[in-house]
N, C-alpha and C positions, 0 to 999 in steps of 0.2 A: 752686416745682417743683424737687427734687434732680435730681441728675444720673443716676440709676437711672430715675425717672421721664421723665426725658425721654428716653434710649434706647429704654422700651419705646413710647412713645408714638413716637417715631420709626419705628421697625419696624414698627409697625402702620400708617404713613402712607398713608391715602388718596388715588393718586397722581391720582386720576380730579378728584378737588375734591370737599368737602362738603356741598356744593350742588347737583352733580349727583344726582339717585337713580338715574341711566343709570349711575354709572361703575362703572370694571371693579375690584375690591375687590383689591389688590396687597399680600398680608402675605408679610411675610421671617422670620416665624416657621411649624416645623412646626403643620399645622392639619388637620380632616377640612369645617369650613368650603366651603358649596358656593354660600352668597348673592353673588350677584353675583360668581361667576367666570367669568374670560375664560381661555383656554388660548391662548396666543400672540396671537392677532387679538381686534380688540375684539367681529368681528363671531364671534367661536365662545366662545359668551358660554351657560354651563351655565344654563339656567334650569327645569327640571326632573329629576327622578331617570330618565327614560325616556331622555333629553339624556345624561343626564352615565354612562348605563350606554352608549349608544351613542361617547360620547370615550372613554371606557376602554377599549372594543374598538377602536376606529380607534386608537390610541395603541399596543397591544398588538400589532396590526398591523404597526406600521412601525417596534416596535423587534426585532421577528420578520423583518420584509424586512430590517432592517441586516446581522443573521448569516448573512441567503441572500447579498448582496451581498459577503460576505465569502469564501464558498463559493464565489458564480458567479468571484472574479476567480481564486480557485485552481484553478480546472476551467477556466478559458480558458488559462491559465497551462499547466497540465499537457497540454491540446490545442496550444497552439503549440512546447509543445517534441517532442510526439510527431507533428507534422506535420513538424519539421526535422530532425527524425531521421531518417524515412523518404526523405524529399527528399535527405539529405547520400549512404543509399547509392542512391537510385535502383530500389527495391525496392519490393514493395507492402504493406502494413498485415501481412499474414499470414510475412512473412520475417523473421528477426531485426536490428535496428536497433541501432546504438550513437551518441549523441548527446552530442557535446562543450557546453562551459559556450559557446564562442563562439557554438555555432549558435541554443542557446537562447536569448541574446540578439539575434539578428539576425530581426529581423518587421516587417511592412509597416507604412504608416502609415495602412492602415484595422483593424487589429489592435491598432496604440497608441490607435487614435483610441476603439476599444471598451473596452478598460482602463481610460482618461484618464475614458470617461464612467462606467463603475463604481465606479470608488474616486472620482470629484466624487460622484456621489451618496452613498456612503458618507459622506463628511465632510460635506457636507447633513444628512443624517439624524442623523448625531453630534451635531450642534451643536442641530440641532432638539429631538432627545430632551434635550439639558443643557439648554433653556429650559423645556423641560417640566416637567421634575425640580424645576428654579428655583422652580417656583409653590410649590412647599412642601406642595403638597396632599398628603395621603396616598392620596388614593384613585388618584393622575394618577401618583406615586412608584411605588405597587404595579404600576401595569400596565406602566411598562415594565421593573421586573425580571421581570412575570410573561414579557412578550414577548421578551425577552434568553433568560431562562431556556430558553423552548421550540424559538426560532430556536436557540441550543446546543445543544438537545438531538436536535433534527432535521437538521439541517445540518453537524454539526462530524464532519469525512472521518474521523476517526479517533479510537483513545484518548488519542494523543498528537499533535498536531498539528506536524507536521515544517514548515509552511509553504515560505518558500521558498528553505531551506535543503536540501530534498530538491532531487536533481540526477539526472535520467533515464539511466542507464547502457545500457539494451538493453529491447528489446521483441522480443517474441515473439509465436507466433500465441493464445496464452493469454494471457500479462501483462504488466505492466509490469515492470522491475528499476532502483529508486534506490536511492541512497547518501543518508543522512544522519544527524545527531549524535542520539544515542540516550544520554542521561546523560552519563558521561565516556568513550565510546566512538563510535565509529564503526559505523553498524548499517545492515543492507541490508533493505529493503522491496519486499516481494513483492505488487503489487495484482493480480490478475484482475479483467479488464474485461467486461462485457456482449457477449453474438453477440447483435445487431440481429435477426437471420433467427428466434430464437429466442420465443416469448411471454413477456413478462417475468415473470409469475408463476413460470413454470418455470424458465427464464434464473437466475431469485434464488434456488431452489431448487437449482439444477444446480450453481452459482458456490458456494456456501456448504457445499453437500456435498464436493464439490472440495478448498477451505479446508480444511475440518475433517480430510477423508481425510489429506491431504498432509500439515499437522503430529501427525496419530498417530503416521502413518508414522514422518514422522522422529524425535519422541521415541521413538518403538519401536527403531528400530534405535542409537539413541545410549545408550538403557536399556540394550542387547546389547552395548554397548561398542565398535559403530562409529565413526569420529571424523567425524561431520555438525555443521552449524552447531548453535551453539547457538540456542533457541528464546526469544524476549524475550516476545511478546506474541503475540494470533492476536486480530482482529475479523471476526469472519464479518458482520457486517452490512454493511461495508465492504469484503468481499472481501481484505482484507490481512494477510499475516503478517511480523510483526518479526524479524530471527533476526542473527547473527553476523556481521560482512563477516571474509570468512577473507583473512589476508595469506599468500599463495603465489603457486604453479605450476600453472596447469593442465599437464594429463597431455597433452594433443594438444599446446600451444606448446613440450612441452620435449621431445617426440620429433620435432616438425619442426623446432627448432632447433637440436636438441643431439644430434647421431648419435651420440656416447657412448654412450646410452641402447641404442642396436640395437648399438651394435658391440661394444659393454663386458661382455662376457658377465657377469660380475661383479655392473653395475649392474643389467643387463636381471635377473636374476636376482631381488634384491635388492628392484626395484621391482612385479615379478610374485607376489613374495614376500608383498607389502602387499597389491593386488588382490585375492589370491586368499584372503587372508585374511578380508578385507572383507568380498566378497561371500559365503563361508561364513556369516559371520554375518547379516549379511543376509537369506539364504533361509533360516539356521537359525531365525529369529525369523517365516517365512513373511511376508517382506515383500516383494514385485514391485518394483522400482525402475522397470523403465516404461521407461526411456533412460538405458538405461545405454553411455553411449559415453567416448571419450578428452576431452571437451568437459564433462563433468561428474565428471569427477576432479579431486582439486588435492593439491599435494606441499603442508604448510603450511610456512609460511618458519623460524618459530622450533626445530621439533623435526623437519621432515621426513618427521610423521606423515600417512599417506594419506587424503584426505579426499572424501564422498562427498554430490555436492549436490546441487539441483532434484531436489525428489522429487513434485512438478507431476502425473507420472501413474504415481504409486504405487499398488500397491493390496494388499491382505494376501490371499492364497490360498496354502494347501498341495499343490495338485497340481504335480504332476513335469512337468507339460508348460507351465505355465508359470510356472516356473523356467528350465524349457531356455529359454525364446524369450529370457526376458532374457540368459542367456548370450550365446544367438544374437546378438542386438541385438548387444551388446560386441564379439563374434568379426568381424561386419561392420564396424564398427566400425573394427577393425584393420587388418586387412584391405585395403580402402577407402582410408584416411587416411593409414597406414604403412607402405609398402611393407618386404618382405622380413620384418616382426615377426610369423610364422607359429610362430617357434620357443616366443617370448615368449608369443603366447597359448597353448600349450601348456603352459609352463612355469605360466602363471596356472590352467590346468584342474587341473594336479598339485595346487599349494598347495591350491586347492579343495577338491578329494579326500582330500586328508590331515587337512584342518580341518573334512569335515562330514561324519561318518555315513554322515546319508540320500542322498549325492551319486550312487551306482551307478546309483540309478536316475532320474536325473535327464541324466547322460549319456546314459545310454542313448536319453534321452527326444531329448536334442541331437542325438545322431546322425539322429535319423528326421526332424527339422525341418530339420535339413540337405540331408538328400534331399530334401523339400518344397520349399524354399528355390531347390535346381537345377533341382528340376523347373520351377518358376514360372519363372526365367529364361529355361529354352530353350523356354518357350512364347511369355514376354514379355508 
């Protein structure tokens, strides 16, 4: 016997003995070979095509549950950081939240103890599915790439899976807002979550029309040469859009910290100047920004270009009334948050007017939402 022949003859060795006809048939070469297979145990032992179509579906199975178990620890994951979020301000679910990296890692030890037992079972199933694979069968090979494949294709959160490198920056009464590595950049992730109150058929309807509205919008208005985030990816299945993390200023932190801005007539100017520009294009492209306040403006750090975000409850209509209310919004806005900057929104109504056309009647339309506006108050 050459040395060729005894490798194959090795490979092929009968671990059960040659004498047994019970044993379990162990080749370490690829095979489609079904006589006398055992799949892990001796007692799961394929002895007909009914057998071995029923292992290839249990098999199929539980390389389908490894990609849920992968999913479920990222959704427990993503629930204890928006439970310490809300915890750190004392706030309920529907208020805005911001969530540090410390608080994310701080959770009880019946919350490790459920993690602890989802990634043990992960690694169970890992190593189980590699002894499977090990049998060399082809038919026991196929099912669990077919069950890998399906668990990814049902279960995997996104088009790019951020794992757990996303970091929850703020929640709102719509979504979520993380931060993470996006290519060779830094990219913010916008998910919209589920209303429980809601029937879920509609809820997925609702959520995904939402999605979709919201980056029209914003490539509409970045088309018009607005300066919004840029837009990376949208998965409406997943409720989530990828778009740009802008390095600046927001417009509310630098009028509450920098009275320059009110007192600088110069700057007030200057920065009324950008605004009012903005928004011209904005309603010239007939798009509603929805919330438009000092909290979704930002100066960006590198050119000081004015930048217009959360576009969340955008919506596109051409009528004059509402355009005013977005105004409106803004003007309270100011109002409200900035004492004494009456001049400044002024000064933002002029640029407006010089930079859109159709604006006269759109004023006009502000002035009588205005009075609306009083009236409601002194009613209450």
């Amino acid at each position: 016997m050459n040395y060729q022949q005894f490798i194959i003859k090795a490979m092929n060795y009968d671990h059960g003995g040659s004498h047994d006809s019970d044993a379990c048939n162990m080749q370490m070469l690829f095979n489609w070979d079904t006589e006398k297979l055992c799949i892990i145990f001796t007692w799961w032992r394929v002895n007909s095509i009914g057998f071995l179509i029923l292992s290839c579906f249990i098999i199929i199975l539980l390389a389908t549950s490894f990609e849920f178990l992968r999913f479920a620890l990222r959704k427990y994951d993503t629930k204890i950081q928006v439970s310490y979020s809300q915890l750190q301000e004392g706030r309920d679910a529907n208020s805005e939240e911001v969530a540090t990296q410390s608080n994310a890692n701080r959770i009880t030890y019946v919350q490790q103890l459920v993690r602890t037992l989802i990634h043990t079972s992960q690694v169970f199933l890992s190593f189980f599915l590699m002894l499977v694979f090990m049998t060399y069968n082809g038919f026991l090979m196929i099912s669990v790439i077919i069950g890998a494949a399906i668990g990814y294709f049902v279960f995997s959160s996104s088009v790019i899976d951020f794992g757990e490198s996303a970091i929850l920056i703020k929640q709102g009464a719509e979504a979520r807002i993380y931060t993470a590595p996006f290519l060779t950049r830094t990219a913010i992730i916008k998910e919209r979550f589920s209303k429980t109150y809601r029937h879920p058929t509609l809820d997925k309807k609702l959520t995904a029309r939402r999605v979709t509205q919201e980056a029209r919008c914003l490539f509409k208005c970045r088309k018009s040469g607005v300066d919004t985030p840029v837009l990376y990816f949208v998965n409406t299945e997943n409720s989530t859009i990828c778009m740009e993390f802008i390095q600046g200023m927001i417009i509310k932190d630098l009028l509450i910290s920098d009275n320059e801005y009110i007192q600088n007539k110069e700057k007030q100017d200057e920065l009324a100047e950008k605004i009012g520009i903005a928004l011209a294009k904005v309603h010239a492209v007939d798009v509603i920004h929805g919330d438009l306040t000092t909290s979704n403006l930002m100066l960006r750090e590198s050119n000081q270009s004015l930048v217009i975000i959360d576009f969340g409850l955008s919506y596109v209509s051409s009528l004059p009334e509402d355009k005013a209310v977005d105004l409106y919004v803004l003007e309270k806005a100011f109002l409200s948050t900035h004492p004494n900057s009456e001049e400044m929104f002024a000064n933002i109504l002029e640029y407006y007017q010089k930079n859109y056309k159709a604006s006269q009647g759109i004023l006009s339309k502000l002035a009588e939402v205005r009075l609306r506006g009083r009236k409601r108050s002194m009613v209450g």
